[in-house]
C-alpha positions in Angstrom: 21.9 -10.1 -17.8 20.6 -7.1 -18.6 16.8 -5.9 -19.6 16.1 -3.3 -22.2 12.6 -1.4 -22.0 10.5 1.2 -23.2 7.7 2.5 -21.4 4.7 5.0 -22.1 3.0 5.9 -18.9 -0.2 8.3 -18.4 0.6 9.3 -14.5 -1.6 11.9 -12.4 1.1 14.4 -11.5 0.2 17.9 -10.5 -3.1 19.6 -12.0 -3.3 17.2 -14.9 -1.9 14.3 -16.5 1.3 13.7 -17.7 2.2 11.5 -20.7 5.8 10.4 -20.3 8.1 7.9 -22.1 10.9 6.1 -20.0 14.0 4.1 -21.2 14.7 1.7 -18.5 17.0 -1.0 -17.7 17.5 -3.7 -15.1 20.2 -6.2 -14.5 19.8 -9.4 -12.1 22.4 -10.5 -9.8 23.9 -13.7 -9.1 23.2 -15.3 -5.8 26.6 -14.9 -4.9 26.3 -10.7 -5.9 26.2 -8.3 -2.9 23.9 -6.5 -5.1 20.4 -8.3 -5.9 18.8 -6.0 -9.3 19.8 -2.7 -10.4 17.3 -0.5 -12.5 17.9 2.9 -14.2 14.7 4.9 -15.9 15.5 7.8 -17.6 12.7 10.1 -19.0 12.7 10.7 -22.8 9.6 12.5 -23.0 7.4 14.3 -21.0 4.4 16.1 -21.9 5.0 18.9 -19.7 5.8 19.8 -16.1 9.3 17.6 -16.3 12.2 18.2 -19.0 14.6 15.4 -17.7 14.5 12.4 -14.8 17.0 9.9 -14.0 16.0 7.4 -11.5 18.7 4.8 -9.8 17.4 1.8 -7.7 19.3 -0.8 -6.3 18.2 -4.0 -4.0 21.4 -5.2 -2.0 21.5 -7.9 -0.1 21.7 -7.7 3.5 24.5 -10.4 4.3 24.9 -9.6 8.4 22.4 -12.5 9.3 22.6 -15.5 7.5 19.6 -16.9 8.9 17.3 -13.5 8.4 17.4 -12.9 4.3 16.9 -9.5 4.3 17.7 -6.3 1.5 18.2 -2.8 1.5 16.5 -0.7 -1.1 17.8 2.6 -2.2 17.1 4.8 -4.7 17.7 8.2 -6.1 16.2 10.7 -8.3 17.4 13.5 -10.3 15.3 15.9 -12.2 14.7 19.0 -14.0 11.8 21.4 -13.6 11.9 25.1 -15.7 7.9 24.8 -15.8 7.5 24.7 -11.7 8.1 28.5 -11.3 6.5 31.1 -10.0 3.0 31.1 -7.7 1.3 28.2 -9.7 4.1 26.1 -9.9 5.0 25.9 -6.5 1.0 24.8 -6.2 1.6 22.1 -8.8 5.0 21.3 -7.3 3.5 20.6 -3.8 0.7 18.7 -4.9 3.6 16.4 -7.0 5.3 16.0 -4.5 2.7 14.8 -1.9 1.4 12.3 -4.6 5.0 11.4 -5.1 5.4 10.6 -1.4 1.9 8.8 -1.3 2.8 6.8 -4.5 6.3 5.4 -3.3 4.8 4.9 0.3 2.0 2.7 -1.2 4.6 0.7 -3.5 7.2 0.1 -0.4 3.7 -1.1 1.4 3.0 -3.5 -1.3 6.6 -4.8 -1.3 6.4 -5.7 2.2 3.3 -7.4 2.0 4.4 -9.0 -0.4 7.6 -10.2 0.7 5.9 -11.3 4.3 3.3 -13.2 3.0 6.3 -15.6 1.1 8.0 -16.4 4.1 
């Protein structure tokens, strides 16, 4: 089965905010499926700093230890910047990507916690 959504987001990126629409869509696996959920976002909009994203993530099931259900997460990004030039937009570029790092570290932190405390 698969999910349709669209999204309207406010996110602090670079200097200021960035209003941004996303088209997403997520299918579930089957118990039986190697692979657990699939979600692709893709940017429609962006208010400025971004002209295009495409974000893959996929959860696959780890199937070497029956006993030990674990997962694999990976994900990719693609996206296109022709408003990160020059002097100030390396600046705004470099403070993006730190609060990129610090906003996927803090949601792989909440995953885990979450997923130890249902054990």
């Amino acid at each position: 089965m698969v999910e349709d959504r669209f999204d309207c987001a406010k996110v602090r990126f670079g200097l200021r905010p960035t209003l941004r629409m996303i088209h997403s869509m997520t299918m579930r696996g089957n118990p039986a499926d190697d692979i657990a959920c699939a979600i692709v976002e893709k940017q429609l909009y962006s208010s400025h700093y971004f002209d295009t994203e495409l974000f893959f993530t996929f959860c696959v099931r780890a199937r070497h230890d029956p006993n030990d259900p674990g997962f694999y997460l990976v994900t990719t990004m693609g996206a296109g910047q022709s408003a990160l030039a020059g002097f100030k937009g390396g600046i705004i570029r470099s403070i993006g990507v730190t609060r990129s790092v610090s906003s996927l570290q803090s949601v792989l932190m909440s995953v885990r916690k979450m997923l130890e405390e249902n054990r």
